[in-house]
Every structure is written in structure tokens, then in C-alpha cells.
N, C-alpha and C positions, 0 to 999 in steps of 0.2 A: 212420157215415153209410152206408145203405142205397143200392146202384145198380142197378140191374136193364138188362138188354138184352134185347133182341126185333128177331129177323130180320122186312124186309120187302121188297116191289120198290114201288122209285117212280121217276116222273120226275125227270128231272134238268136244272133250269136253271143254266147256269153264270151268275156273276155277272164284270162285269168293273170293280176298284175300288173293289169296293163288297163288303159282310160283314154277314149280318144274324145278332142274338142271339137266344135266347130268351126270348120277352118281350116281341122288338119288332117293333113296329108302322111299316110304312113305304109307301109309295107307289115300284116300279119301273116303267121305260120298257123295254119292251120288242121289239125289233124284228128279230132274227136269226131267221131262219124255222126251225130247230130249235127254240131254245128257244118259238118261238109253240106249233109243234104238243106240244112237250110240258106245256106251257099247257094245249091244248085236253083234253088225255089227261086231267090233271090233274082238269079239271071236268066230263069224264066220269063220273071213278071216284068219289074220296069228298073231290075238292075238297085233298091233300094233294102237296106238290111237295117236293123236294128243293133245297135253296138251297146249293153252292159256289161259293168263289172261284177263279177261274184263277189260275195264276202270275202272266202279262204279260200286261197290259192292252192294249196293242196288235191282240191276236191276235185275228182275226174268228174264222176256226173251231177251236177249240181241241180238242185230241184227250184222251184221258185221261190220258195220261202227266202235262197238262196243267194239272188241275185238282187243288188241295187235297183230300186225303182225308177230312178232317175238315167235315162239314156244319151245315146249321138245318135239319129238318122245319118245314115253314110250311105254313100253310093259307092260303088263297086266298079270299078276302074279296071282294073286287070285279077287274069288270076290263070295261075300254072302252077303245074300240078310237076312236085318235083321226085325223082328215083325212089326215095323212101317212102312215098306215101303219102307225103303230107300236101298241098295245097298253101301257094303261095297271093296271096291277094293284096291291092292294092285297093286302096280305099279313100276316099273323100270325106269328113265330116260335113256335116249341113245344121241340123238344127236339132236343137234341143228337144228330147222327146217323155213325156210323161207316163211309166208302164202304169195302163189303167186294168186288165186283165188277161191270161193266158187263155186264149182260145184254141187251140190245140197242143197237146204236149209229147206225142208221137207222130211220123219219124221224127219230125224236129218241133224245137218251139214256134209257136206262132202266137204272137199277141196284139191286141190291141192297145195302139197310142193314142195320145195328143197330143199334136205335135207343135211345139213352143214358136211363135215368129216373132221375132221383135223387129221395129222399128225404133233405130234411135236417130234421138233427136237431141243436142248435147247443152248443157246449160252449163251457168258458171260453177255451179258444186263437182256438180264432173266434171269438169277444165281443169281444177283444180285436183281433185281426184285419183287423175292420171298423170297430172304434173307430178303428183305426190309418188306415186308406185312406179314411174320412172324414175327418177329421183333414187328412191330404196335400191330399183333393180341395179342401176350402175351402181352404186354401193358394193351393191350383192356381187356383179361380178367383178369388182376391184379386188374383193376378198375373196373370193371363189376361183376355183382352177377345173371346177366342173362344167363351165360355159362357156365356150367359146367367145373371145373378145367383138367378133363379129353380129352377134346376135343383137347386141344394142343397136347397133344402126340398121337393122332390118328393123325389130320393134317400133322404134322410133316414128318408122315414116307411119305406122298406123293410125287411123283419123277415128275410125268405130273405138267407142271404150268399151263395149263388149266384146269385141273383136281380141286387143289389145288384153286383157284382162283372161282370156281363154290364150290367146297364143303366148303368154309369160309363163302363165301356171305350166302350159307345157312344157315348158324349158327348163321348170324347176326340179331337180331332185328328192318329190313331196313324199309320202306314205299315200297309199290308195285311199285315204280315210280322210284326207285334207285335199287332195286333188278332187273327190268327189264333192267333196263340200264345196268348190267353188264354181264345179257344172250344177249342183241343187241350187243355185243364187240365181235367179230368174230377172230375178231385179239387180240392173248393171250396180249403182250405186251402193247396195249388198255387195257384189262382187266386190266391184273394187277395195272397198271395205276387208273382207276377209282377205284380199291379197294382200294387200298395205300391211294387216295384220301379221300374215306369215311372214312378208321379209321380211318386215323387222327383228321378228324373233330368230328366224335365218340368219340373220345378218349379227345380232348379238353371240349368236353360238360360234360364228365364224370369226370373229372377234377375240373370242377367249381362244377357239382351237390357236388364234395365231400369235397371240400372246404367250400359251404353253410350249408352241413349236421354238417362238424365238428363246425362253428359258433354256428347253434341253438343248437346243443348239449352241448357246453361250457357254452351256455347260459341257461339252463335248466340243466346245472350239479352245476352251481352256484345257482340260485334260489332255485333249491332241496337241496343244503348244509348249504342256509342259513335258510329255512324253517326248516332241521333237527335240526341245531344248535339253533334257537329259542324254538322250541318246548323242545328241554335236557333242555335251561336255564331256560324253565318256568315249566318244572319239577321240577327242584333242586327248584328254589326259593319256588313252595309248599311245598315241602319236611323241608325244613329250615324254611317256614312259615312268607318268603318275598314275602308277599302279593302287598306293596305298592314300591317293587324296579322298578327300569329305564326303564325295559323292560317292565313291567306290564301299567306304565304310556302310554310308547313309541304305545302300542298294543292298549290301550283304546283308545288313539287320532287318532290311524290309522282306528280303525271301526268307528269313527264319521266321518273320511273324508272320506269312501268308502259311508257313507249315506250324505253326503255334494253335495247338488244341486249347482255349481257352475263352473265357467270355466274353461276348459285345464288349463290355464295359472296361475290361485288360488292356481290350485289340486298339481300343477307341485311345486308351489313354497310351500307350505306345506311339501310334500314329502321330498323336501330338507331338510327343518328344522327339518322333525320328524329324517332325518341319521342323521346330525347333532348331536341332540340331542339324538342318542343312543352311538355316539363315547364319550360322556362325561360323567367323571365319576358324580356320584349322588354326592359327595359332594363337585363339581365345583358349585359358584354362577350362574355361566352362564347359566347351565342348569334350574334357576328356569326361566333366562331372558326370554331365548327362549323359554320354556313351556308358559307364558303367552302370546308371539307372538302368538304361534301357536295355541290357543284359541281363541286368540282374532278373529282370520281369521276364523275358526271353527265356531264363534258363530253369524258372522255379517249375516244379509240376502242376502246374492247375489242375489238370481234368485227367492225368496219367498215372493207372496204377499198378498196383499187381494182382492177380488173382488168388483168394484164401485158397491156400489148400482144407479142402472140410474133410479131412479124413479123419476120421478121430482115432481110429485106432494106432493108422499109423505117428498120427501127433503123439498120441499115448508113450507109444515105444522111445519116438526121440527124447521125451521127456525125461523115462527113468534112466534110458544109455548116459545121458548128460548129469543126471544126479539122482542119490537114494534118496528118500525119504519126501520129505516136501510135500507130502499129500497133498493138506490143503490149497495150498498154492497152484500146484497141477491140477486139483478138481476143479479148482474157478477156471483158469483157463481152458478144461475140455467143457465145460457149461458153454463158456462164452462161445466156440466152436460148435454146437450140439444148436443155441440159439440162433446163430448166424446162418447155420443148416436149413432152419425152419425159415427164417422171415426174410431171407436173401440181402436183409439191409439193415445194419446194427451201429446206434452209437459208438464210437469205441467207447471202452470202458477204460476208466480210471484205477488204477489198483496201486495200493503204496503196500511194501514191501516193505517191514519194519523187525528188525533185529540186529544183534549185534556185530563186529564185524569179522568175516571171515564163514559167515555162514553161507555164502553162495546166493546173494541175492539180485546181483550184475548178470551171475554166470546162467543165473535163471532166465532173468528178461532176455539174454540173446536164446536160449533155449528156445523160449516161446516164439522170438520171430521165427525161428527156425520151423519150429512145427508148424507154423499156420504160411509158411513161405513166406516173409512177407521181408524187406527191407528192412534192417537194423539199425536204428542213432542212439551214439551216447552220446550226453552233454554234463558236463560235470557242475553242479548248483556250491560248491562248497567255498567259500570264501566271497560269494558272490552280494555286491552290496550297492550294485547301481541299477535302478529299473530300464536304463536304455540298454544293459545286455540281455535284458529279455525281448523288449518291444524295439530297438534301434533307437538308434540316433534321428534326429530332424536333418534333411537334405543341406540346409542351409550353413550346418557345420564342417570344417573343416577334415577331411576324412573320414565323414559318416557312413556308417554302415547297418545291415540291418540287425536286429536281434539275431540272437542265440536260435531262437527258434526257429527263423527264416531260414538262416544257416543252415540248420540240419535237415530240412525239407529239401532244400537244395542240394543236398550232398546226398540225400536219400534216392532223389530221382522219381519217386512216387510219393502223389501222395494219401497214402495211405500206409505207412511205417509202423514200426514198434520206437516207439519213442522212449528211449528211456531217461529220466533227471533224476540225477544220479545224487547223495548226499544233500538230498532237498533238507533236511534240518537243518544244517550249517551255512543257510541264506542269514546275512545281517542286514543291517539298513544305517544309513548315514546320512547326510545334508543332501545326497545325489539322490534318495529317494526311497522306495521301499521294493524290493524285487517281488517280495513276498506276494503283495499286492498286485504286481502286472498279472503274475502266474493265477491268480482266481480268472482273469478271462481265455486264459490258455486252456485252465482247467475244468472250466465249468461247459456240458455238454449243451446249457441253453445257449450260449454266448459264441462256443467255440467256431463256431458254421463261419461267421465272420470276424475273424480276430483281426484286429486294427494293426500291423508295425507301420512305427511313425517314417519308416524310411522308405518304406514301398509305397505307404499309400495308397492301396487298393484291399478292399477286405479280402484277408485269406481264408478257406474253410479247411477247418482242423477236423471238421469233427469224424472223420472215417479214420484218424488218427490213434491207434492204441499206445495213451499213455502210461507208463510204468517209473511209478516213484521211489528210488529207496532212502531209508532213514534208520540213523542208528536208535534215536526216541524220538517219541511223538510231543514229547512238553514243550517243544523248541519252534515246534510248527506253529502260526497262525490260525485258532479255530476256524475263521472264515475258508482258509483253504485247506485245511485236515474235514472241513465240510464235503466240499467237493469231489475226496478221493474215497473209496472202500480199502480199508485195512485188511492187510493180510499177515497176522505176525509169521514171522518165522524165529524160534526160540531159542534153538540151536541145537549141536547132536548129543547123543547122549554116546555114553563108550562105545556099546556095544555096535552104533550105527557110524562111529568114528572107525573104528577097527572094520567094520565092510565095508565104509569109503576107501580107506586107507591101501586095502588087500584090491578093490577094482578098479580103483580111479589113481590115487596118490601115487604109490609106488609104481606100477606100466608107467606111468606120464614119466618119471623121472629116471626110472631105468633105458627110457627112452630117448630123453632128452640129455642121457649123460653117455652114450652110445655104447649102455649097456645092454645084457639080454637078462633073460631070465635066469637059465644057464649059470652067469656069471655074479650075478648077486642073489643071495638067498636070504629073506628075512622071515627067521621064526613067529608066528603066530604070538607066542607067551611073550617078544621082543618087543611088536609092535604095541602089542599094549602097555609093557612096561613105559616105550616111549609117549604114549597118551596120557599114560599117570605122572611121570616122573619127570619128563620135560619139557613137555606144553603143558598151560593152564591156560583154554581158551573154550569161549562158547561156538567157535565155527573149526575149520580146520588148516586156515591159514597158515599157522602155525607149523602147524603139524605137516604141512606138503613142506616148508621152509626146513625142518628137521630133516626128511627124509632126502632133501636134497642135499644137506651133507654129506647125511651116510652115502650116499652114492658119490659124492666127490674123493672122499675117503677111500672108499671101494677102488674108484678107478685108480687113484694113485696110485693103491696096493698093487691093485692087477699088472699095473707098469714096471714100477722101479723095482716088486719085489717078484715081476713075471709069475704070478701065479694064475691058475686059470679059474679059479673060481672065489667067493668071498663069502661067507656065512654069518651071518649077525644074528647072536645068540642074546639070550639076557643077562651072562654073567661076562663077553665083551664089550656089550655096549659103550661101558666106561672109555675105551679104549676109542672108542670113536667120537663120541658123544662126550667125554667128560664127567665130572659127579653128577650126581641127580640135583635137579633144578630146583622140582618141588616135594611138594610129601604131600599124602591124602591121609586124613583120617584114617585110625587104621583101632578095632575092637579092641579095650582097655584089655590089659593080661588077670585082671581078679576084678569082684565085684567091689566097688569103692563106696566110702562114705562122702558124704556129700559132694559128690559129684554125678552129674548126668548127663547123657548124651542128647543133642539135638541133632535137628536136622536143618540146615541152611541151601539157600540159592544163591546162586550167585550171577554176576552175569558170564563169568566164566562154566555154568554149570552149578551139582550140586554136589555137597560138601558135608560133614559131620562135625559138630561143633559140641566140645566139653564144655558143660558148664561147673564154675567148682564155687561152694558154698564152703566158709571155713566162720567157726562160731567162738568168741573171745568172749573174756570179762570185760566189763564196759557198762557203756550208761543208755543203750537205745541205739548208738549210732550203724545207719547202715552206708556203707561203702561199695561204691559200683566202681569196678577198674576196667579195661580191656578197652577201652576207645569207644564206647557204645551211644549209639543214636541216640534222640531225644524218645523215638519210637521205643526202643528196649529198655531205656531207664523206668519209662513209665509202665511194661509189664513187670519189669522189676517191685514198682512201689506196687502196682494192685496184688501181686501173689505175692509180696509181704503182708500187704493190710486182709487178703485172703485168708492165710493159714493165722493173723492174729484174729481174726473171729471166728475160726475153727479152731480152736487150741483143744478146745475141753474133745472134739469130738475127735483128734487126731493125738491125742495122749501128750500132749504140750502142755510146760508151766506157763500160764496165762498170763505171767508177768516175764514171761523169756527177756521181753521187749526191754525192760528195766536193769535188766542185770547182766544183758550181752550186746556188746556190739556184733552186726555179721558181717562179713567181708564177702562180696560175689563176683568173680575174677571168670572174664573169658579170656583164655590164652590168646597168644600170638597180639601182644598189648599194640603195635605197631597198625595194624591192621583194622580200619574202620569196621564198624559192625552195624548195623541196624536191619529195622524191618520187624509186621508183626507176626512171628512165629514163635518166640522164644517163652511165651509166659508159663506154658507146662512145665518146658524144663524146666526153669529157673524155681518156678513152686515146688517142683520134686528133688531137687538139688536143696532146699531150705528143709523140707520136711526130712530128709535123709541125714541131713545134720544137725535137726534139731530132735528127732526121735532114734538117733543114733542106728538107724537104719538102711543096710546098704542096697544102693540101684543096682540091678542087675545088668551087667557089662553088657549083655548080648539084647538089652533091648534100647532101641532109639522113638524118638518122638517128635512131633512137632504139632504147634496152634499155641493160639493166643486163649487169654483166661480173661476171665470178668470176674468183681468183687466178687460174685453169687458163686464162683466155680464155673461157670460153664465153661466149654469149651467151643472157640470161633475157630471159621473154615481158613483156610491158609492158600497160598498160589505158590506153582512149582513144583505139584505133588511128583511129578513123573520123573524129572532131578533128583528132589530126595529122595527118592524109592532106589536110584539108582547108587544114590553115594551110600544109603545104608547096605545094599548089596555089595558094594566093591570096600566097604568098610569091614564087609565079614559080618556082620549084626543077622540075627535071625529071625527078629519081634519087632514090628515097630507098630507106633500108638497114632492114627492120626483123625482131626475131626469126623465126626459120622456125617456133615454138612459135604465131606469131599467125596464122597462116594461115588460120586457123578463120575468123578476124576480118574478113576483106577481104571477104565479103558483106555487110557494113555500110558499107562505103563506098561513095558514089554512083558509078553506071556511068561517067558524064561523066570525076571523077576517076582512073579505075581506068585508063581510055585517054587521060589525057592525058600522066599520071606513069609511069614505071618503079620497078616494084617490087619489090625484091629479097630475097628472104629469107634470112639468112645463118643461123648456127650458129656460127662463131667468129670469136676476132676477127682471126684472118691474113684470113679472106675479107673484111670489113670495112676493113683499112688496104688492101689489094688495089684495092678498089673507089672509095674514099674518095681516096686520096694521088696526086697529079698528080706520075711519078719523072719523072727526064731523064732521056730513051732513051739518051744516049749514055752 
């Protein structure tokens, strides 16, 4: 195949986007004022222009470095010049042109070419060639909507393969980068080549676009025929005036999950249920099962909460209006408020509430939702002995349902609640399983973010959940889940803070509630304490509000039947409403006695003053422990006997006491269990007092444990018995120098009214204790 070249100078229009072939015929706008005048040059000379493409189309003035070296000589056919400005020309392609230099580049470009001729002459590889890229092209526009169906049978009649191979490219929708590439192909059999190349890969792309279209299309012809076909059947069902059929259910649940704040993975697993539940006919059971599955998921809080209120102060106040004392208990929760202030995102905490009952440990937990605003659940843990009331049932049974816990999330409405589980001790376990067990992933804050119930089946997040435990002891709990919680004891009141509940909280509530006023019941001060001592015996004040609701029943009767207008409850009526006294408290011996001494006891009701009484017989050794006494008390029994027999000689004792006296050690009220280690002082000073014929003095009490050696160990409940020796009348009491720590627990009032001694061993104790004759 024959090419010839020939140097010339022409003008140079750069093109921008745009590429014209050999061959072709087109209409440009023109309006850059170089390329005008070299227009004008153009149709000076013999009507013949230079046509490249720039690199970037952006660039108004482009320099040479700028333009494609590879050209179209075109001839200039028409040209008008249109209202705006611009310059309209027609043009001719002709032949391929080589930029070999710019020889002038003001007003316009002017360069010199070489300008490409070819002669073709067609052999069988280019027959084939062109067979080939015909071929592609009708491919291309089978698949194609960019080329006119017509363009193939114009193609076709072309005989030149250079020709053909220039007038195709044009037709194609290329990049300026691959259109140029196949005006640089000089050599036809090149060309055709890199055409071949491009449709093909053309033709693959357009292949996929139309594999993808027909996807979304199926996919949107489905969604459209299920939309149609819903819409007829909720026609027909108006029409027939099935208001309440399957589809009507299936549509109501589907607009509450499109308004459902909740996760992909919820939304996802709902969706299934609601197909589900439209392939079944309405009067399958199953369909009602799974309609209440998909409610139940519909109605739990996923991602809905409440906002803390972080006021602390104001928490503070609601706290104490709702109850006295409680410190500790109130300072953990203003902490956990004060932390939640700072870091804006706080585990809940875990807090178990442990004391006895009636202390206010319910009335606390709704306290605390209150101050942090947040949503209140109680669940009651007490009797409870099958793990599916924590985690639920399996769907698959008969009436399943979810746990306890699910429950109260759902009743909550947010979630983020005060949770409270209530009587968590009195969980048991049986052949159904271990309850104890579920509540470690309830309770535990690594776990909780996902807690599993087997009814719902979707992981729930607990963990923004503040739970609150109460317990009357903790021996009962499971270590692995008493792990998981922070203890808070609550001990219970002491008089003094029973008689200011009593005067701000008990009696308003029941004056109130018995549609009394102030006015019309009057309870003396000296009264209400009477009824603290005398007919409750309790560590909270349960009790005690259940008394005073009497009195007010009593009152109101009086007010009626005997019309009087007011009612007064003194201490020497009480009787008269109240009945005889209940109980009795220790109360200061009337003289100093022989072997007998005073201790001091806990109880879980409180604290109490306990006689101990030594009585010393003829006999062989034998000692006798009577009053119902622990295994704990028998044993400071035996050590402050085996004590004061290896002090004999230094405590003025016949060294053989042991040999020729039985002792007898009697704690009154024989009825009544006794243990715990407090008692070994007394019980040594109560032996020494009867064996040195030396009397205890009435007005002092004590308490602690003893060792062989004398010493004396520290004791728990100092704050109790500080209290029962004060309301016992005692003015001295003896307690280990180890409790010292302790005596900021006891109220100021008491601390100045008693003397309080701290000892160490027990010479300082019989020192203190035993009333000698000076003479």
C-alpha cells in the first residue's frame, strides 16, 4: 500500500473536543479570535485549513506544546458569521496531515505539514479485516441506542478500508484520546486493528450496561406487580367490607416498621415475618403466633430513650424529700450523675441494695428514677425458679413468651430505665433450670450491650439500662452474680432517725390517707417514741407506718361516733389505742449486781442490751451454758473461762475454783436464739464478778470478743449499740480500741451523752467495769 508525503504551510485551527476524519463533512462554531483570523488567511489563500485537537479542552489559548501533532487538511466550504459573534463554517476533511513545525504563532497559527496520501490497494488480510469491524460494528449498534440504525447500510457500501475505518470511528461515541489514536494509524491494517480493538471492548461494556438494565428492570417490574396486585386486593377487601383481613393486618404492621427507630438487622428480621405472615392463610393458628412475634419486636424500645436529667442538686433534694438518712446510697447515685455529667455516655451501673426489710430500699430505687428522670420497672425476683422467666420461652412452644426482662423494657417504653429486681436473694433453681444463672448476662456490663431472649431472637442492648438490686442477705446470692453487682448496705434506722422519719414522712402520709389533718390528730413527741420502743421491733419502719395507721383509724372512729374535734395521743393513752406494750428494751439494772453484766447486742431488728448472769455452786468443774446460745457464744464462753483460769493468781482467784465449783452462765429470755462474736468481755467480767465476789457496775455496758491472751477483738454494729446503751440509760460503755474507726457512725447527741472507752485488754476492762471495796 502506496503513501506519499508533501511538505506545506497552512493555517492552524485548533479544535476543542472535537476531531474531524478524512472524508468528513461537518459544520464548526467558531469564535476564538486566532482561530477567526486564521479562517480569514484560509479563504484568502486556496480555501485549505489545518484541523487539530488540543490536549484539554478547558484551555481558551492553547500554546503548541498543546496541540495533537497528528492533523485533517480540510477545505472550507462555507462560512457565516452568526449575531453573536461567532463564525459558522463548514468544512471538508481530505487528508491526513503531519504537524512538523509552527512557523508563525501571531495573529494566528501557521505551520508547516506533511501531508499523508495514501493509495490503497486491498489484499485478503484487509478483506478480512473489514469483514471483521463490520461485523463488531453491527454488534455495536444492535446494542447501542447512540447510532442510528441507518448508519450500517451507508458504512457498508464503503470499498476504501481506510476510508471505512475513518468514517466508523466517527460514528463512535470515543474519548478524544482513542479517536486520535486512530487518525495517528497511518498504516490502514494498524487502523483497522485498533478499531476492531475498540468495539470490541465497546461492545463488552454494552453488554454488561444491558444485562444490569435488564436486572433492575425485573426488579422494578416485580415490586410494580406486587404494589399493583396489593392495591386490587385492598380494593376487593373494601368492596366486600374486609376491613380486618390479612393483608390489611400485614399493611398496618408494615407502616409501624417503616416508623420503627431501630436497626438494619430488627427491620430486616421483621420484614421476613411480616412475608411470612402474608403467605398464610387467616385461618392458620400460626398466623396469630407470628403476628404477636411481630409486635412484640414493633413495640420494644430499640433506639428510644429519655433524657438524664443531670441536675445534681436538684437530684439531691428529691432524694432527701423522699427519705432521711441513706447517705451512702444517695452519694453513689449523685457520683453516678456527676460522671455521667462529664463523659455524656456511662454504663449503667449495677448497684444491689442490701438490708433488712422495711428499710426503704424499693422506695429508694423509684427515688432515684425520679431524680435522674428516667422511667421506672419493678420486677419481683422472689420465688422465681425457672430460667425462661428471665430469658423467655423458645417460639416453638405453646404460649411463649418473652422473659421478665423484655417485659419490663417494653412496659418501660425506653430504653434506658431504672430497672429494678426486686428480692434478687429469694431466686431458687429446679429441674427448669437456674434463674440465677440467666441474670449474670442481664447483669454483667461486658455482656449486657447484647443480651440474647430466646423469644425474641434478636440481641437486645441493656447496657444504658440502670440496674438496681435489692436483697435481704447476700449468703443466698450466687458469688458469680453478687460479682457482677456493687454493694450498698443499707443497715437500718436507728431511734432517733425512726422518730424524724416518723414526725416527716409516716404520720402526714397517714393523716392523710385516713382524711385526717393535723388539726385533728395530735401525736406527742415522748408517744411516738414510746411506740418505737414498745411496739415495733424492727430494723426499717415498716412496721412502724402499719402502727400509726392504726392510731389514725382509731382517731377517725373517735372523731365520728364520739364527734369530737380533735384526738391527742399521749403516752400514758396509748394503751387505749395501741393495747399493752409489745415489747420491752433493756432498761439500767436498779443496783450494782454480782455476777451479772451488761452487754451490748445487734440485732437485725437494731440494737439491744443483753444481761449476762454468772451464778457460782459447789460442784466438780462443771460449767453450764443455758439461754439458747450459738455455737459462736458457747465458744467465748469456754475461752474467758479457760482465760480467767490462767489468771487466777493475778485476778485474786483460788486456782482450783475449777475443782470445787460448778458455774452456771444464763442469758435471759432462754426462748430467744442468741449468737454472734461480741459477748466474750462480758461473759469474762460476769465470771470474774462472781468469782471475786465483786460487783459490775449497773451504769456501765460493753462489748468484744476475747482471746486466751486477754485481748480484746473489734466487734460490728458499733452505731446500734451506742444506741441501745443510750436508750438503756447506761452512761459508760467499754468497746474495742480496733472500733475506733467506727464512732463517726454514731450520732453526735449520743457521743456526748455516753463515755466511751476504748480498751485493748481485758485487765483494762475488769479495771473499768468491777465496783472493788476501797478498803
Amino acid at each position: 500500500m502506496a503513501v506519499k508525503e508533501e511538505e506545506r504551510v497552512l493555517p492552524l485551527l485548533p479544535l476543542r473536543g472535537l476531531l474531524v476524519y478524512p472524508n468528513m463533512v461537518l459544520h464548526l462554531d467558531v469564535g476564538r479570535e486566532r482561530s477567526v483570523k486564521a479562517l480569514e488567511q484560509a479563504m484568502v489563500d486556496d480555501d485549505l485549513i489545518l484541523l487539530a485537537t488540543q490536549h484539554e479542552v478547558q484551555l481558551e489559548e492553547p500554546t503548541p506544546e498543546d496541540i495533537y501533532k497528528m492533523g485533517t487538511i480540510a477545505r472550507v466550504r462555507q462560512m457565516l458569521k452568526l449575531p453573536n459573534g461567532t463564525i459558522r463554517v463548514l468544512v471538508e476533511g481530505l487528508n491526513r496531515a503531519r504537524l512538523l513545525e509552527f512557523t508563525e504563532t501571531k495573529p494566528y497559527y501557521q505551520v508547516r505539514v506533511s501531508e499523508i496520501i495514501q493509495e490503497e490497494n486491498s489484499d485478503v488480510n484487509i478483506e478480512a479485516l473489514m469483514r471483521s469491524v463490520l461485523d463488531h460494528f453491527e454488534q455495536y449498534l444492535r446494542l447501542s441506542k447512540k447510532v442510528s440504525p441507518e448508519t450500517l447500510s451507508a458504512v457498508a457500501d464503503i470499498d476504501e478500508a481506510g476510508r471505512l475505518a475513518d468514517v466508523i470511528a466517527s460514528h463512535l461515541p470515543l474519548k478524544i484520546e482513542d479517536k486520535q489514536k486512530i487518525l495517528e494509524a497511518v498504516d490502514i491494517r494498524e487502523r483497522l486493528e485498533s478499531l476492531l480493538s475498540i468495539l470490541n471492548d465497546e461492545r463488552e461494556v454494552l453488554e454488561l450496561e444491558r444485562k444490569i438494565s435488564q436486572r433492575v428492570k425485573k426488579q422494578m417490574e416485580k415490586t410494580q406487580k406486587e404494589y399493583y396486585l396489593r392495591e386490587q386486593m385492598k380494593a376487593i377487601q373494601r368492596e366486600l367490607g374486609e376491613k380486618e383481613g390479612r393483608m390489611g393486618e400485614v399493611e398496618e404492621l408494615r407502616e409501624q416498621l417503616e416508623e420503627l427507630d431501630a436497626s438494619d438487622e430488627v427491620k430486616e428480621k421483621i420484614e421476613k415475618e411480616l412475608q411470612r405472615l402474608e403467605k398464610i392463610p387467616t385461618t392458620s393458628a400460626e398466623g396469630g403466633v407470628i403476628r404477636t412475634y411481630i409486635e412484640w419486636l414493633l413495640e420494644l424500645p430499640w433506639n428510644k430513650q429519655t433524657e438524664d436529667d443531670l441536675d445534681l442538686k436538684k437530684a439531691e433534694k428529691i432524694l432527701d424529700e423522699d427519705h432521711y438518712g441513706l447517705e451512702k446510697a444517695k452519694e453513689r447515685v449523685l457520683e453516678y450523675l456527676a460522671v455521667q455529667q462529664m463523659v455524656k455516655r456511662l454504663k449503667g451501673p449495677i448497684l444491689c441494695l442490701v438490708g433488712p426489710p422495711g428499710v426503704g430500699k424499693t422506695s429508694l430505687a423509684r427515688s432515684i428514677a425520679r431524680s435522674l428522670g428516667r422511667k421506672f420497672v419493678r420486677i419481683s425476683l422472689g420465688g422465681v425458679r425457672d430460667e425462661a422467666e428471665i430469658r423467655g420461652h423458645r417460639r416453638t412452644y405453646v404460649g411463649a413468651m418473652p422473659g421478665r426482662i423484655i417485659q419490663g423494657m417494653k412496659n418501660a417504653g425506653t430504653s434506658n430505665p431504672v430497672f429494678l429486681l426486686d428480692e434478687i436473694d429469694k431466686m431458687t433453681m429446679d429441674f427448669r433450670g437456674d434463674p440465677a444463672s440467666a441474670l449474670l448476662e442481664v447483669l454483667d456490663p461486658e455482656q449486657n450491650q447484647n443480651f440474647s431472649d430466646h423469644y425474641i431472637e434478636v440481641p437486645y442492648d441493656l447496657s444504658k439500662v440502670m440496674f438496681i438490686t435489692t436483697a435481704n442477705t447476700l449468703h443466698t446470692i450466687p458469688q458469680p452474680l453478687l460479682d457482677r453487682m456493687e454493694t450498698l448496705y443499707i443497715s437500718g434506722y436507728t431511734e432517733i432517725e425512726k422518730e424524724r422519719i416518723a414526725k416527716k414522712y409516716l404520720i402526714p402520709k397517714q393523716i392523710e390517707e385516713h382524711g385526717l389533718t393535723k388539726e385533728k390528730l395530735v401525736i406527742h413527741g415522748d408517744a411516738i417514741l414510746k411506740v418505737i420502743r414498745q411496739y415495733t421491733r424492727e430494723a426499717g419502719v415498716r412496721n412502724l407506718e402499719r402502727v400509726f395507721g392504726q392510731l389514725a383509724r382509731k382517731a377517725a372512729k373517735q372523731l365520728v361516733t364520739e364527734e369530737r374535734k380533735r384526738v391527742v395521743v399521749t403516752v400514758k393513752n396509748i394503751p387505749q389505742f395501741l393495747g399493752p406494750e409489745k415489747f420491752r428494751y433493756g432498761k439500767v439494772e436498779e443496783a450494782d449486781s454480782l455476777g451479772a453484766a451488761t452487754g451490748l447486742a445487734w440485732t437485725a431488728a437494731g440494737g439491744d442490751t443483753l444481761t449476762i448472769e454468772v451464778t457460782v455452786l459447789p460442784g466438780k468443774g462443771k460449767l453450764t451454758l443455758t439461754g439458747k446460745l450459738g455455737d459462736v457464744m458457747k465458744e467465748s464462753a469456754q475461752a474467758a473461762f479457760s482465760y480467767i483460769r490462767s489468771r487466777a493468781d493475778e485476778l485474786n482467784i483460788d486456782p482450783e475454783f475449777n475443782e470445787k465449783n460448778d458455774i452456771h452462765i444464763h442469758v435471759p429470755e432462754g426462748a430467744i436464739p442468741k449468737d454472734g462474736p461480741s459477748a466474750g468481755i462480758t461473759m469474762a467480767t460476769a465470771l470474774v464478778s462472781a468469782l471475786t465476789e465483786s460487783p459490775v457496775s449497773r451504769y456501765v455496758g460493753m462489748t468484744g470478743e476475747i482471746t486466751l491472751r486477754g485481748k480484746v477483738l473489734p466487734i460490728g454494729g458499733l452505731k446500734e449499740k451506742s444506741l441501745a446503751a443510750h436508750r438503756a440509760g447506761l452512761t459508760h460503755i467499754l468497746i474495742p480500741k480496733d472500733n475506733e474507726k467506727d464512732l463517726e457512725d454514731v450520732p453526735e447527741s449520743v457521743r456526748n451523752d455516753l463515755k466511751i472507752t476504748l480498751v485493748e485488754h481485758m485487765d483494762e476492762v475488769l479495771k473499768l467495769a468491777l465496783v472493788r471495796d476501797s478498803s
